[in-house]
C-alpha positions in Angstrom: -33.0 78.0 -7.4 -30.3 79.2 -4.8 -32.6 78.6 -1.9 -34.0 74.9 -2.7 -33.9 72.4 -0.2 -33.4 69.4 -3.0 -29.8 68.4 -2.1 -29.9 64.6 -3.7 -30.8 61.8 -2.9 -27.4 59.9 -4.1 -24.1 60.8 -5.7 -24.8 60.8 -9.1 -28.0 63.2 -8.6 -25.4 65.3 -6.1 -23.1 65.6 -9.2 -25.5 66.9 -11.8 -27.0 69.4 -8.9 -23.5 70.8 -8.5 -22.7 71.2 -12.0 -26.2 72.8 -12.7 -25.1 75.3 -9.5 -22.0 75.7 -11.2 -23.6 77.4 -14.3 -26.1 79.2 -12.1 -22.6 80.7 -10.3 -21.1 81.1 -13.9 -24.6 83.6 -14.6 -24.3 85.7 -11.8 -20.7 86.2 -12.0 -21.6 87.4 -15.4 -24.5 89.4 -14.4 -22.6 90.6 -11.2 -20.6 92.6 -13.8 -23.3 94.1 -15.8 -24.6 95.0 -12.8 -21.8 97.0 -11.2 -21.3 98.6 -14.8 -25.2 100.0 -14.9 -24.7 100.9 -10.9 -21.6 102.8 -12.1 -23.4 104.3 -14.4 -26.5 105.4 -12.6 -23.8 107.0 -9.7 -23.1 109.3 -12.6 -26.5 110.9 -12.8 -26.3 111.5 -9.1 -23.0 113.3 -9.6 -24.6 116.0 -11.9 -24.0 119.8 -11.2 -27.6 121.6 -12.3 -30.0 120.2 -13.7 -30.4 116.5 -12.3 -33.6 114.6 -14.1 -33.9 112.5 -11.0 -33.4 112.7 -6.8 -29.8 111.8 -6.2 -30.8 110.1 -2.7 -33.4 107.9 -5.0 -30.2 106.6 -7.4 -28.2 106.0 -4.3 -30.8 103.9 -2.8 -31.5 102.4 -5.7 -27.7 101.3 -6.2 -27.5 100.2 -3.0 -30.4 98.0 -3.1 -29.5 96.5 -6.4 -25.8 95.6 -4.7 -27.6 94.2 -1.4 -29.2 92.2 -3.8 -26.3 90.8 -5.6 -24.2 90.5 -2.6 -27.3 88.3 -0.7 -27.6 86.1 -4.1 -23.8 85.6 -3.9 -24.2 84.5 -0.3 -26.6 82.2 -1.3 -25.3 81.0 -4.1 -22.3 79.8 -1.4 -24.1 78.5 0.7 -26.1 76.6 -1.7 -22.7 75.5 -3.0 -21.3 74.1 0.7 -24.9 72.4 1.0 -24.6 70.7 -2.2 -20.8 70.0 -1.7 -21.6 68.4 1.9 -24.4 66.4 0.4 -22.1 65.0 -1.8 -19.0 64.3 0.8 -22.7 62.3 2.6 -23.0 60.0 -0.7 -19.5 60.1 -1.6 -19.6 58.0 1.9 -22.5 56.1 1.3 -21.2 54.9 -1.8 -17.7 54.1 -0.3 -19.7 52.2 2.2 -21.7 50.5 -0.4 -18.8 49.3 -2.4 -17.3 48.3 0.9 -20.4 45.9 1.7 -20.2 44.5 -1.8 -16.3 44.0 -1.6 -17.1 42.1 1.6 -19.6 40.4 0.5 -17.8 39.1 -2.5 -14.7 38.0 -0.3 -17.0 36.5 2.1 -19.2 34.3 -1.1 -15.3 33.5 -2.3 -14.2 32.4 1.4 -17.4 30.3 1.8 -16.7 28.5 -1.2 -12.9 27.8 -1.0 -11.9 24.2 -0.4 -8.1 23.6 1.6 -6.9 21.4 -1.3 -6.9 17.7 -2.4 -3.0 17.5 -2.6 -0.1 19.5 -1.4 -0.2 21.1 -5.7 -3.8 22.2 -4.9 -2.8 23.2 -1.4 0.0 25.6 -2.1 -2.0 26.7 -5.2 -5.0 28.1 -2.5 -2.0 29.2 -0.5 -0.8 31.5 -2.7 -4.1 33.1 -4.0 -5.0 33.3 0.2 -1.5 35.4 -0.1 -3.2 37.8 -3.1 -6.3 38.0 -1.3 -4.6 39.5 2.4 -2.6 41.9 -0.1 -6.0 43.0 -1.1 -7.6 43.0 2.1 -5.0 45.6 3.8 -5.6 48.0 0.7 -9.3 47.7 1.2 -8.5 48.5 4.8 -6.7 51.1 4.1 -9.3 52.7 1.8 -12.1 51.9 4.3 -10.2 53.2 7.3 -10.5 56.4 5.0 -13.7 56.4 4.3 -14.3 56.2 8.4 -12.6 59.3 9.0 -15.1 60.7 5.9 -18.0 59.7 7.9 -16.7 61.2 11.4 -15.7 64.3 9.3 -19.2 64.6 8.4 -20.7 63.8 11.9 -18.3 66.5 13.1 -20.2 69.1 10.7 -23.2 68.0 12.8 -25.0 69.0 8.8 -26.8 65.8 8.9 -28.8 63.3 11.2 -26.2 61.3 12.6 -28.3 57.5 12.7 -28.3 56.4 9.6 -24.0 57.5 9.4 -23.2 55.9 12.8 -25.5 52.8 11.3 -23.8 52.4 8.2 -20.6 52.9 9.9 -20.9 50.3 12.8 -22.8 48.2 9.8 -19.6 47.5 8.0 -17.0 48.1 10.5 -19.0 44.4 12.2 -18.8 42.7 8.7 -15.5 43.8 8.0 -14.6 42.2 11.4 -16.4 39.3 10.7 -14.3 39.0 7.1 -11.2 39.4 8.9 -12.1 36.3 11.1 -12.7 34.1 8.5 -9.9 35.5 6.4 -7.4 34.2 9.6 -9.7 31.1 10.2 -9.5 29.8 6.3 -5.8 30.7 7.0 -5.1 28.6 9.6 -7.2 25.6 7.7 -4.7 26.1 4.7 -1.9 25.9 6.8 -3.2 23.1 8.9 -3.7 21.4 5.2 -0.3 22.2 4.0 1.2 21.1 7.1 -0.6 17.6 6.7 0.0 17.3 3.1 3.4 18.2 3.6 3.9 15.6 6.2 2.0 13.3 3.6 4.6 13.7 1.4 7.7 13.5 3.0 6.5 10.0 5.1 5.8 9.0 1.4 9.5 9.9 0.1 10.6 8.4 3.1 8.8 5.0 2.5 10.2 5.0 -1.3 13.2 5.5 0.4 13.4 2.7 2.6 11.5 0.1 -0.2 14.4 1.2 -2.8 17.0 0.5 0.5 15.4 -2.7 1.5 15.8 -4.2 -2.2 19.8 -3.1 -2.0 19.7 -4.3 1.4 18.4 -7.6 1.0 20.1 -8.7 -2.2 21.6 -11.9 -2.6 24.6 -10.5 -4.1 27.8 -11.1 -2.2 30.4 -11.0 -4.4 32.4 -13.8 -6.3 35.9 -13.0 -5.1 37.8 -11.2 -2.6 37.9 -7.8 -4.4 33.8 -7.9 -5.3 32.7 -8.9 -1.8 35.3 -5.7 -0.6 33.5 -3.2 -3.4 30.6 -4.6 -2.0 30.8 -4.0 1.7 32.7 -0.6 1.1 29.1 0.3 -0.5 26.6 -1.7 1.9 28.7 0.0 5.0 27.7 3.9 2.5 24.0 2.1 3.0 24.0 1.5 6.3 25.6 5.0 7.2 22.3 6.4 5.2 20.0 4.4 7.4 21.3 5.5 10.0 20.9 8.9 9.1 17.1 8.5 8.3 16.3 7.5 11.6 16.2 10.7 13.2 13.4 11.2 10.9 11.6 7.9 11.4 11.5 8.9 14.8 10.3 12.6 14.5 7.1 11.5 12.9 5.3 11.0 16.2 6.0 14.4 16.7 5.4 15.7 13.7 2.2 14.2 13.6 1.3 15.1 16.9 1.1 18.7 15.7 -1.1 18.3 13.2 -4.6 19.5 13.4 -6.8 16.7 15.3 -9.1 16.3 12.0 -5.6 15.0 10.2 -3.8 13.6 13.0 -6.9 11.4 14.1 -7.5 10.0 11.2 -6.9 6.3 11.1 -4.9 5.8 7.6 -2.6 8.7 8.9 -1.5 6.8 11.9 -1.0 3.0 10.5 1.4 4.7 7.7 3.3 6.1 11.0 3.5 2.4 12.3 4.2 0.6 8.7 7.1 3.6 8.1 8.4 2.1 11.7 8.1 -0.7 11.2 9.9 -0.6 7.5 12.7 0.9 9.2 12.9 -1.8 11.6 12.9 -4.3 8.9 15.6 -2.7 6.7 17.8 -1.5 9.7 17.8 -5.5 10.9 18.2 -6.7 7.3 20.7 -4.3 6.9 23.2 -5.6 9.5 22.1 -9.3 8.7 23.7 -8.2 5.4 26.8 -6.8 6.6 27.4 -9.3 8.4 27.2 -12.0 5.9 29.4 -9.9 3.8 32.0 -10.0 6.1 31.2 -13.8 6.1 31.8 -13.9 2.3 35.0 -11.9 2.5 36.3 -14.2 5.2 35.5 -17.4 2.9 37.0 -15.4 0.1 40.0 -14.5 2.1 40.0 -18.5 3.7 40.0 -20.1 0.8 42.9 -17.4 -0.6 45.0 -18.5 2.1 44.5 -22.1 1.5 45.6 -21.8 -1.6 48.7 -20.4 -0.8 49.0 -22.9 1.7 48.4 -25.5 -0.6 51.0 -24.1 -3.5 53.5 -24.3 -1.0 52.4 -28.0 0.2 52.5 -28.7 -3.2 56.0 -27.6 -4.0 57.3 -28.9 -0.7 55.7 -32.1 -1.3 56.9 -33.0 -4.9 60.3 -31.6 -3.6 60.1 -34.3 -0.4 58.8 -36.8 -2.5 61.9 -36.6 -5.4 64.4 -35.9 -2.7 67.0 -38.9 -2.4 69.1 -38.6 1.2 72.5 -38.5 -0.3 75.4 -41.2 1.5 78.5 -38.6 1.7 78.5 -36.7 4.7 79.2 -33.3 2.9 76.1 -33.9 0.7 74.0 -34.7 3.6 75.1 -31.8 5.9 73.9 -29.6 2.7 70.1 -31.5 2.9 70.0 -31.5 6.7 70.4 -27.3 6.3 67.7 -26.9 3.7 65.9 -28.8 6.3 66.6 -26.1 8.3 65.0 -23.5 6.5 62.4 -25.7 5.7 61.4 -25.8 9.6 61.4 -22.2 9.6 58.9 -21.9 6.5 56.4 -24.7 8.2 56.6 -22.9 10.9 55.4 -19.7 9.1 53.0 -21.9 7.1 51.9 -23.7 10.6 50.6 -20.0 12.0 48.6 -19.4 8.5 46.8 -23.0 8.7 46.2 -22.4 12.3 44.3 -19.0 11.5 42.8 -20.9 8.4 41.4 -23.2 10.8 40.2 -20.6 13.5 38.2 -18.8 10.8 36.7 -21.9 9.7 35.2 -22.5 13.4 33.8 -19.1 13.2 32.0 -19.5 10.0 30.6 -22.8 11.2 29.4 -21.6 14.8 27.9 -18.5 13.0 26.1 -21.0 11.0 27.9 -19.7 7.7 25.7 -21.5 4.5 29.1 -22.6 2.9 30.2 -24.1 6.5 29.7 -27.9 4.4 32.2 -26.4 1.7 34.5 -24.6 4.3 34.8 -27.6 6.4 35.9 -29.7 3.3 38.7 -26.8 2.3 39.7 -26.8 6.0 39.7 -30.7 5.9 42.1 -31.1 2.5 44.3 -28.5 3.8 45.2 -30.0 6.7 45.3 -34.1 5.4 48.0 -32.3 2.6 49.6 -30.5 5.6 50.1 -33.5 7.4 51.4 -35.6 4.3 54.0 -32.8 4.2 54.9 -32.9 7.8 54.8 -36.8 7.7 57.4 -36.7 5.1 59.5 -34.1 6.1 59.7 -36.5 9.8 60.7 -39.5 7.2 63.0 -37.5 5.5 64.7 -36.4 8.7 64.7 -39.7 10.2 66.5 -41.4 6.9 69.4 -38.6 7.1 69.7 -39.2 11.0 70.1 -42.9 9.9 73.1 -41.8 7.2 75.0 -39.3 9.6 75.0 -42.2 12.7 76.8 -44.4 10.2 78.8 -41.9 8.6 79.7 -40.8 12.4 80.3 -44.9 12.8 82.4 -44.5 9.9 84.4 -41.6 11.1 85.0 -43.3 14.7 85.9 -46.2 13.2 
C-alpha cells in the first residue's frame, strides 16, 4: 500500500487516497506501539542471569530488525504522504485552473452577448452591472494570481513534468488577457453610448427649452396699460437674460459632438438636430428682441397717450376757463386777469415741452413702423388742433385786455 505509484488522477480521487493513507498512518501508529511493547518485552529475556531459553544476540537482532522495519514503514508511510499531498497541491491547481477557464468563459459568453443600450435608462443600467462585473474581475484576479504562484510552487518541486503546468498556465493567463481586452473594449463602447445618449438628451432638453421660450417669446400679449406692458417687459427682459445664457450651450454642441465616437457623431439624424437646435436659437434669439422691442413700443404708446391725456385735461380746463372768461373794463380788475395770464404763460410753456415730446415720440413710433402709427397719428393730431384752440384763445384773450388797458391808459391821460 505505502509504496504504490497510484497518486490520482484528479482532486477528488487525491482526497479519498489521502484519507485512506490517513487510516493506514492511524494503524501503524497503533501497531508501532504494540510493537515497541513486545520488543520491550523480548529485551527482557536477553537480560536473564542463568538460564536463558534463547541466544541473547538472536533477540537483539531480532528487535532490531523488527524496529528497522517499523522505522522504514514509517518513512514510507511519509513519503507516501508528501506524494499524495503534492499530487493533490497538482489537482488542487488544475482545478483552480479549470474553474478559471469556466469563469472566463462565462464572462466572455456574457460580454459577447451584451448590447450598449437603446436609451440613456438602458445605458446606465449596463453601466452599472459593467461596474459589478470589473469588481468581480479583480477578485478573480486576485484568486488566479494565486493559483499562478501554486503552479510555479509546484514547478519549483520539479515532482512533476513541467508541460502540461506551463500549458495550462500560459493557457489561461492568454484568455484571461484576452477577457481583460474585451472587458476595457465593451467599456469604452458603454461610455461611448452613454456619452451619446447623454448628449441625446440634453440637445433634447435644450430644444423643449427653446420651443417652451419661443411660445413666451412670440406671444401677442403686450399689455393693455402702462403698468401691464411694464410687468411684461420686466419678465420678457428675465427671458431674454435666459437666452442668453443658453447660448454658451448652443454653441458647445459642435464640440460636444465632435467627441463623440465616429459611429454616433457620423450619423446623419445626429447632425441635422445640431443644425435645427441652431437654428431654433436663432429664431427665438431674433424673435426675442423683435419682442422687446415692440414692448417698448407698447409702453411708449401707453406712456403717449398718458401724457396726452394730461395734456388734454389741462386744455380742457384752460379752454372752458378761456372760453367763460369776460375781459373786465376797470383797470384794477384787468391788471388781476392780465397776471393770471401770467401764470398761464408759464404753464403752456411747461405744457408746450410735454406736447413737443408727445410729438417726438409719435415720429418714432411711425418711422419704426409702429402697427398703431394710424391711431398714434390721430392722438398726436387732436392734441395738437385742441392745443392750438387754447393758444388761439389765450392770443384773443390777450389782445381784447390790450385793447381795455390802451383805453383805460387813454382814460388816465386824458
Amino acid at each position: 500500500l505505502l509504496v504504490s505509484k497510484d497518486l490520482g488522477k484528479h482532486l477528488l480521487e487525491v482526497e479519498d487516497l489521502l484519507q485512506k493513507h490517513g487510516l493506514l498512518e492511524a494503524d501503524i501508529s497503533a501497531q508501532t506501539e504494540r510493537v515497541q511493547a513486545l520488543n520491550a518485552a523480548a529485551l527482557k529475556f536477553s537480560e536473564l542471569e542463568g538460564y536463558q531459553p534463547c541466544d541473547p544476540q538472536i533477540i537483539c537482532n531480532r528487535v532490531n530488525h523488527v524496529q528497522t522495519c517499523l522505522e522504514e514503514l514509517g518513512e514510507l508511510a511519509a513519503k507516501r504522504r508528501k506524494e499524495l499531498e503534492d499530487s493533490r497541491q497538482l489537482w488542487a491547481f488544475f482545478q483552480e485552473m479549470e474553474e478559471a477557464e469556466a469563469w472566463i468563459r462565462e464572462k466572455e459568453q456574457i460580454l459577447a452577448s451584451k448590447t450598449c443600450g437603446r436609451d440613456l435608462s438602458s445605458v446606465l443600467t449596463l453601466t452599472n452591472k459593467h461596474k459589478s462585473m470589473l469588481g468581480e474581475l479583480g477578485s478573480r484576479r486576485a484568486l488566479l494570481h494565486q493559483s499562478m504562484k501554486k503552479g510555479e510552487q509546484i514547478l519549483a518541486k520539479k515532482r512533476f513534468s513541467p508541460g502540461g503546468i506551463q500549458e495550462k498556465m500560459r493557457e489561461v493567463r492568454l484568455r484571461w488577457k484576452k477577457l481583460e481586452e474585451v472587458t476595457g473594449l465593451h467599456q469604452q463602447r458603454l461610455q461611448e453610448a452613454l456619452n451619446f445618449f447623454q448628449f441625446s438628451a440634453e440637445t433634447d432638453d435644450l430644444v423643449a427649452w427653446l420651443q417652451d421660450t419661443y411660445r413666451i417669446v412670440s406671444s401677442d400679449d403686450f399689455g393693455h396699460d402702462d403698468y401691464s406692458t411694464q410687468a411684461l417687459l420686466r419678465k420678457h427682459r428675465a427671458v431674454v437674460e435666459e437666452v442668453e445664457k443658453h447660448r454658451a450651450a448652443v454653441l458647445a454642441l459642435r464640440k460636444q459632438l465632435a467627441l463623440l465616437a465616429p459611429e454616433h457623431r457620423q450619423g446623419v439624424d445626429v447632425q441635422i438636430r445640431v443644425v435645427e437646435v441652431e437654428q431654433l436659437y436663432g429664431e427665438v434669439a431674433e424673435v426675442a428682441v423683435l419682442r422687446q422691442q415692440w414692448l417698448q413700443d407698447a409702453l411708449a404708446v401707453y406712456r403717449m397717450f398718458s401724457e396726452v391725456h394730461a395734456c388734454e385735461v389741462w386744455v380742457d380746463e384752460k379752454e372752458q376757463w378761456l372760453e367763460r372768461m369776460e375781459v373786465p373794463e376797470e383797470l384794477d380788475e384787468v391788471e388781476v386777469v392780465q397776471h393770471r395770464f401770467e401764470s398761464l404763460d408759464q404753464e403752456m410753456n411747461s405744457v408746450m415741452g410735454r406736447i413737443l415730446d408727445v410729438n417726438q415720440v409719435v415720429q418714432q413710433l411711425v418711422d419704426g413702423g409702429h402697427p398703431s402709427s394710424e391711431e398714434v397719428r390721430a392722438c398726436q393730431d387732436h392734441l395738437n388742433s385742441r392745443w392750438n384752440r387754447v393758444v388761439e384763445l389765450v392770443e384773443r384773450k390777450k389782445d381784447q385786455l390790450s385793447s381795455v388797458l390802451k383805453i383805460q391808459n387813454y382814460l388816465l391821460e386824458c
